[in-house]
C-alpha positions as CSV (number, residue, x, y, z in Angstrom):
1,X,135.4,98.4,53.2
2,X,134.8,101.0,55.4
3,X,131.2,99.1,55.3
4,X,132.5,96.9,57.5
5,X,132.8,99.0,60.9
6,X,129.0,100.1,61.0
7,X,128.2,96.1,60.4
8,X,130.6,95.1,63.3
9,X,128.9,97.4,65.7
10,X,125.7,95.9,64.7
11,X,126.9,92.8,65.0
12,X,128.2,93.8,69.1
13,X,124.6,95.3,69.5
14,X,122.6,91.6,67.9
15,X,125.6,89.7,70.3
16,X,124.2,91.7,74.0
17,X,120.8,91.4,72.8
18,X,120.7,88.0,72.1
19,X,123.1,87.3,75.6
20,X,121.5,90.3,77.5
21,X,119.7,88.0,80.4
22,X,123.0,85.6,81.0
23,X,124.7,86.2,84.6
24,X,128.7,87.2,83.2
25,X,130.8,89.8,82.9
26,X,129.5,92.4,85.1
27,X,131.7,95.1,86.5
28,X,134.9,97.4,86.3
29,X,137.4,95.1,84.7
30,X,134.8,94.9,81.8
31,X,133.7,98.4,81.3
32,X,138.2,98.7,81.4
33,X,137.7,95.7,78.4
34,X,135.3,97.3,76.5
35,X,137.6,100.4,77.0
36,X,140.3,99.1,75.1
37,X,138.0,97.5,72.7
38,X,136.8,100.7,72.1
39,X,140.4,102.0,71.6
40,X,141.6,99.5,69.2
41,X,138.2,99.7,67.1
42,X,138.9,103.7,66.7
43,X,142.5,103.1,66.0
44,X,141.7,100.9,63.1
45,X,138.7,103.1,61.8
46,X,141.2,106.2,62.0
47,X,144.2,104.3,60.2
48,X,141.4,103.4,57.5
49,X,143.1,102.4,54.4
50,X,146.8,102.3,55.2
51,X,147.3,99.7,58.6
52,X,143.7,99.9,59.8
53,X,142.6,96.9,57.6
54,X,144.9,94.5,58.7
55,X,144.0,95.3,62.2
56,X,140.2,94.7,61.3
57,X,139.9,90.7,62.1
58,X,141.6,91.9,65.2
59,X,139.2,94.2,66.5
60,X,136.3,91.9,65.4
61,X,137.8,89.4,67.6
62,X,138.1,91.9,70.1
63,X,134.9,93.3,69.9
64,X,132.7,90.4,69.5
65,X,134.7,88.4,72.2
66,X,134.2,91.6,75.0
67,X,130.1,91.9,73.7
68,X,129.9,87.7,74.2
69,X,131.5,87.7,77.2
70,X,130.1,91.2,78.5
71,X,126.4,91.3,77.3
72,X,125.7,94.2,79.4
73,X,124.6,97.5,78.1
74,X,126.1,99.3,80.7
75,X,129.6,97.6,80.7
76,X,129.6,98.4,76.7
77,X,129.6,101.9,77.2
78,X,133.5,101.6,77.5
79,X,133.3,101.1,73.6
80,X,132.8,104.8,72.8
81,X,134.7,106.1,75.9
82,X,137.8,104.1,74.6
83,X,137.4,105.6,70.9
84,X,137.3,108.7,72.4
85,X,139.8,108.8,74.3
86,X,141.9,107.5,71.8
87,X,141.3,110.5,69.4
88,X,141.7,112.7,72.6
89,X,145.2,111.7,73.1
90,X,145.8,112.0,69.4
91,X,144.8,115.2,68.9
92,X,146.7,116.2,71.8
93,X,149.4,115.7,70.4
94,X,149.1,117.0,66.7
């Protein structure tokens, strides 16, 4: 199962390849998108095998929706920013 996260990232990497030259989703409100895909993609990944999983068709939704509607590179560096700021806040609090 935990398979599955490496092979949804790939999949967001074949979406913005394969979309890379259309004219959409360019800006702030999409790097704030991927942001919080990028949250809820660490959240399920931390939360593994207890909740995680049942939040996994979620965050592919969320994830492939943002890279199909977002193709951009640059916007998609939200993606890791969100996940770590996600385990930022957590472990400022542990």
């Amino acid at each position: 199962m935990i398979l599955l996260y490496p092979l949804l990232l790939l999949g967001a990497v074949a979406v913005i390849v394969r979309r890379q030259d259309q004219a959409c989703g360019r800006g702030w409100e999409w790097f704030v998108a991927w942001l919080g895909a990028g949250a809820f993609f660490a959240f399920s990944l931390l939360a593994g095998f207890s909740i995680g999983l049942f939040f996994l068709p979620l965050v592919t939704i969320a994830v492939l929706g943002v890279a199909w509607l977002s193709p951009h590179f640059r916007e998609a560096s939200g993606l890791p920013v969100g996940g770590a700021l996600l385990v930022g806040a957590l472990l400022a609090f542990v």
